[in-house]
C-alpha positions in Angstrom: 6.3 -8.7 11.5 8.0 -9.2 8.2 6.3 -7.8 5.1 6.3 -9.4 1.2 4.6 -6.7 -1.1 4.0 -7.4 -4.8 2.1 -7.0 -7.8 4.2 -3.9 -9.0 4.7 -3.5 -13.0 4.5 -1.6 -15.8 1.3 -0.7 -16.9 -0.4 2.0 -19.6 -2.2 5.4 -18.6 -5.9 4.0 -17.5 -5.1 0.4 -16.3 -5.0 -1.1 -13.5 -2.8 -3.0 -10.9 -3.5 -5.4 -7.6 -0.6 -5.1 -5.2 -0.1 -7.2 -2.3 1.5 -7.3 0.9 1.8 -10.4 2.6 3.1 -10.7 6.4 4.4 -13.2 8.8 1.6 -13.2 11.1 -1.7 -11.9 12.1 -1.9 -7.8 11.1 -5.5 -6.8 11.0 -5.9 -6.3 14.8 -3.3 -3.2 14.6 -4.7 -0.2 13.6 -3.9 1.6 10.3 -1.9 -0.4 8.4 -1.2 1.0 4.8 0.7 1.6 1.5 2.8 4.2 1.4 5.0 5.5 -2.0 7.5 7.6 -2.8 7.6 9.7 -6.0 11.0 9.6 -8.2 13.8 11.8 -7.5 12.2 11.9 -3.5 13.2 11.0 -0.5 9.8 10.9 1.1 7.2 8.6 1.4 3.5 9.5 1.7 0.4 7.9 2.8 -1.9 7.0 0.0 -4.1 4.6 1.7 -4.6 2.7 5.0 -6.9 0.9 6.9 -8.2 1.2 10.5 -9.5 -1.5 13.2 -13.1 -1.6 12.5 -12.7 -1.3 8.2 -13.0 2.5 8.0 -10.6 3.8 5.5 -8.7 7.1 4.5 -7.3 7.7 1.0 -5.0 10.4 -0.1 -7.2 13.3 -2.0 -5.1 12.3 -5.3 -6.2 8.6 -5.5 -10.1 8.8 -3.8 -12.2 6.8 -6.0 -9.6 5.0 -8.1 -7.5 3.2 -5.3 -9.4 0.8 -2.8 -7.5 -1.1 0.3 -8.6 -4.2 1.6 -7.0 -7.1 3.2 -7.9 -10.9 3.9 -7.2 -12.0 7.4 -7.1 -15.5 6.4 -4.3 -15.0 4.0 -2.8 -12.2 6.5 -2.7 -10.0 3.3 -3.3 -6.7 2.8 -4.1 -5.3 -1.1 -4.1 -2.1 -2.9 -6.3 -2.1 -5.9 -5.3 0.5 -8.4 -7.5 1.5 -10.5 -7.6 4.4 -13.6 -4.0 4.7 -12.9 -2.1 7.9 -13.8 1.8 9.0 -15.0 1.8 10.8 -11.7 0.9 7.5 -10.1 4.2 6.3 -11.4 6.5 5.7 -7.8 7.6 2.3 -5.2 4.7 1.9 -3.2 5.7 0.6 0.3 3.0 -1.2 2.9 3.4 -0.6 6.0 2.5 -1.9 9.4 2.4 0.6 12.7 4.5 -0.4 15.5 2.7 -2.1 18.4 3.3 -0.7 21.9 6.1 -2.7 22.6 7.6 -2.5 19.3 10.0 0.4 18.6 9.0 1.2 15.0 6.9 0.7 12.0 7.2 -2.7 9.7 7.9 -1.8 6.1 7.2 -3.8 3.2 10.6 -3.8 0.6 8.6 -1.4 -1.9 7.1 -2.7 -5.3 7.7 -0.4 -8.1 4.7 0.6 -10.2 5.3 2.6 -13.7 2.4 3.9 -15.3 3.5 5.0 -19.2 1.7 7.7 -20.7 
């Protein structure tokens, strides 16, 4: 699977962003796909959002109610709607794609930076 994320930018304390993460071929019958992003001056990425088989969600305690994940299987897209955003949202937000069985790791998106000034 290869991914394509964008929509990154610069935007002011408050606004908003739509990224996107578009892959090479059908995603939405693996379980928990999701962005990921890693803060400045780290090394690790964490989960902020993903998405399971079925359309339950999970959200990071630090974006509940402003972020919402979503994809279109049509478009084999996945989106991250950021909403209210903060400074601290400020990072490269990766998607990501679990490994199938008979895959030997994760598919990674190439990151979309998002700065949020104050």
């Amino acid at each position: 699977v290869q991914l394509q994320a964008s929509g990154g930018g610069l935007v002011q304390a408050g606004g908003s962003l739509r990224l996107s993460c578009q892959a090479s071929e059908n995603i939405f019958s693996i379980n928990g796909m999701g962005w990921y992003r890693q803060l400045p001056g780290t090394h690790q990425r964490s989960l902020v959002a993903a998405i399971r088989l079925g359309g339950s969600t999970y959200y990071a305690d630090s974006v509940k109610g402003r972020f919402t994940i979503s994809g279109d299987s049509a478009k084999n897209t996945m989106y991250l709607q950021m909403n209210s955003l903060k400074p601290d949202d400020t990072a490269v937000y990766y998607c990501n794609v679990p490994a199938r069985h008979w895959e030997q790791s994760d598919h990674w998106g190439q990151g979309t930076l998002v700065t949020v000034s104050s």
